[in-house]
C-alpha positions as CSV (number, residue, x, y, z in Angstrom):
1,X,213.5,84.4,185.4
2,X,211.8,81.5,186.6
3,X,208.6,83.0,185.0
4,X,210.2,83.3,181.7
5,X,211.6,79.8,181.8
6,X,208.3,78.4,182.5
7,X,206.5,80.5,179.6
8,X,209.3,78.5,177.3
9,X,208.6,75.5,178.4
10,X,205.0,75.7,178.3
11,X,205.2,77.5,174.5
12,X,207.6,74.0,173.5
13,X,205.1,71.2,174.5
14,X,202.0,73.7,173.0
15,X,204.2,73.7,170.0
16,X,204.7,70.4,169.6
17,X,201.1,69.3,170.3
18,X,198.9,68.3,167.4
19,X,196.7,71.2,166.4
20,X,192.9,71.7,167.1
21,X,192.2,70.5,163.9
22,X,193.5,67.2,164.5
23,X,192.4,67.2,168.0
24,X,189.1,67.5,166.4
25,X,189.4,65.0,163.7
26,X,190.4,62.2,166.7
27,X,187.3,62.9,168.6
28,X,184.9,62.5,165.2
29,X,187.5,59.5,163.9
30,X,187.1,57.4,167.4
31,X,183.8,54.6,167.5
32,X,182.8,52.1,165.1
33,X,183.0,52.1,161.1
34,X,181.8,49.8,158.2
35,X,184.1,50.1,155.2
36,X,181.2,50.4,152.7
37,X,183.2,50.2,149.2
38,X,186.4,50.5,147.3
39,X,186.5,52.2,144.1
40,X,189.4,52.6,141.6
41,X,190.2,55.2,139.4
42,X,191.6,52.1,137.1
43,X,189.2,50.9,133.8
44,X,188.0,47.5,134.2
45,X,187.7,45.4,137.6
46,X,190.9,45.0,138.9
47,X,192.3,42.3,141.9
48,X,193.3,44.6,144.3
49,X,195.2,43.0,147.8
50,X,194.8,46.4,150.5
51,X,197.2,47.0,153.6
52,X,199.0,44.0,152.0
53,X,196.0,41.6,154.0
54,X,193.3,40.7,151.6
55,X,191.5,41.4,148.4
56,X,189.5,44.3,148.3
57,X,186.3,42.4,148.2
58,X,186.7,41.1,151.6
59,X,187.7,44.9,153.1
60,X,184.1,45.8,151.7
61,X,181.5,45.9,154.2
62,X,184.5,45.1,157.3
63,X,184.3,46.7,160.2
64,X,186.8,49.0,161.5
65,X,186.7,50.6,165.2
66,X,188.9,53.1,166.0
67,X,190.8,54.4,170.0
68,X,192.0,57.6,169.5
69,X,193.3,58.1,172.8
70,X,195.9,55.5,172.0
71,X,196.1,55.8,168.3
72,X,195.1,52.0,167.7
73,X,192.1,50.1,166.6
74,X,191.1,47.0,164.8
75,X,189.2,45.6,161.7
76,X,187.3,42.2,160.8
77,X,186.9,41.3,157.2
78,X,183.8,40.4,155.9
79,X,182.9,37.6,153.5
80,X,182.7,34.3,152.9
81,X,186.1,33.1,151.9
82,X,187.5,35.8,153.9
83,X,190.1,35.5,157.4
84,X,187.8,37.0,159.5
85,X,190.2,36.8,162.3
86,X,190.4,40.5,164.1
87,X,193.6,42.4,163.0
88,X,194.7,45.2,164.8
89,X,196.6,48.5,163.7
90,X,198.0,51.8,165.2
91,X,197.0,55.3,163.3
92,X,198.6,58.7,163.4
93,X,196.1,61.6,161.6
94,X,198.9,64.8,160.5
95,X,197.6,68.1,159.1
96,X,198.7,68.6,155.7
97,X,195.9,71.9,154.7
98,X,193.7,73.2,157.2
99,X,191.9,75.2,154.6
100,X,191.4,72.2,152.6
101,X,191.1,69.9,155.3
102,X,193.4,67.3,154.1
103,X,195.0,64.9,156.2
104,X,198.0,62.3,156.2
105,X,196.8,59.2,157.0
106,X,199.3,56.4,158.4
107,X,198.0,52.7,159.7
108,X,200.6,50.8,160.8
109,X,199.4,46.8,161.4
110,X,200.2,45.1,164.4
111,X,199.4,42.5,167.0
112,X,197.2,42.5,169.7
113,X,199.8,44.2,172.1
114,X,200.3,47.0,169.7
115,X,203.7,45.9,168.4
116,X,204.4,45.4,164.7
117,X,206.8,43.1,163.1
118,X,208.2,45.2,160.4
119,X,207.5,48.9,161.7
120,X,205.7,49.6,158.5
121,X,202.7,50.9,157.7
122,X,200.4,52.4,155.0
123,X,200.2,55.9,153.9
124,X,196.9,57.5,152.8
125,X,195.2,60.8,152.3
126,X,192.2,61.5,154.9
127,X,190.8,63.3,152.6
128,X,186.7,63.1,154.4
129,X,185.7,63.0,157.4
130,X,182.4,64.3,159.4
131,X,180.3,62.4,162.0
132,X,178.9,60.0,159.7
133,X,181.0,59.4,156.7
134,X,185.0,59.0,156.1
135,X,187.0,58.3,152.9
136,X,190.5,57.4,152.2
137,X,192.6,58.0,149.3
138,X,195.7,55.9,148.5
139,X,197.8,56.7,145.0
140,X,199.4,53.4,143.8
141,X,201.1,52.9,140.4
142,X,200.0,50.2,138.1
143,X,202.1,49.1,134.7
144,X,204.4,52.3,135.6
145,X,200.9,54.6,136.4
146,X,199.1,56.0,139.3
147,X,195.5,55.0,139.9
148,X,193.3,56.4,142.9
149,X,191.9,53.7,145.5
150,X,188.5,55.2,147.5
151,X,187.9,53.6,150.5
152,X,184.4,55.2,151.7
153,X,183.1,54.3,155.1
154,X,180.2,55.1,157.5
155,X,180.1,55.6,161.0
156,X,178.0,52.7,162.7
């Protein structure tokens, strides 16, 4: 009996446990990343503020790095008349597809001790990763219609 209970047990926290899959997408996620550009599926150039911070031209060329083994991280803007004060964020990676490898994406901003102010956060499609390159996808609607943000990075 106490066999069988045990095999439960052990069956529950397996069960609950991310898959391999993400498992395998934290270990390529975790180092250092530049955010090498934005693109939108928008015509024209439009003034696009990201993760409610700052305009999208100082997220390009910012550096992210990212702790898997506590689901945090940080970022520094880059540019001139950008902040370039460190912000700091916790993640979560779900599987949506294995077979098409898509990912839920969720940053949530906080402070340095890992606590946010409003306990919300972003949510965006992993939709690339490998060991040296990563993109995001974010749908967002504009005049009452959705437009694609790419956010493209490589691995430092």
């Amino acid at each position: 009996m106490k066999n069988i209970v045990l095999v439960l047990i052990t069956f529950c926290f397996l069960a609950c446990g991310s898959s391999k899959t993400v498992r395998q997408s934290k270990k390529t996620i975790k180092g250092d990343w530049t955010l090498t550009s934005i693109k939108s599926s928008a015509i024209g150039d439009l003034k696009i503020t990201l993760l409610n911070d700052a305009e999208k031209a100082c997220f390009e060329n910012s550096t992210w790095q990212f702790i898997p083994n506590n689901n945090t991280g940080n970022y520094t803007l880059s540019g001139l008349t950008c902040e370039a004060e460190q912000r700091y964020f916790a993640f979560t990676i779900d599987e949506v597809n294995e077979d098409t490898g898509l990912y839920n994406f969720l940053l949530k901003p906080t402070n340095e001790k890992g606590k946010s102010e409003t306990n919300a956060g972003f949510r965006l499609e992993l939709t690339s990763l490998s060991e040296t390159v990563m993109q995001w996808q974010q749908i967002v609607t504009l005049d009452g219609k959705p437009i694609t943000i790419n956010m493209n990075f490589s691995k430092i």
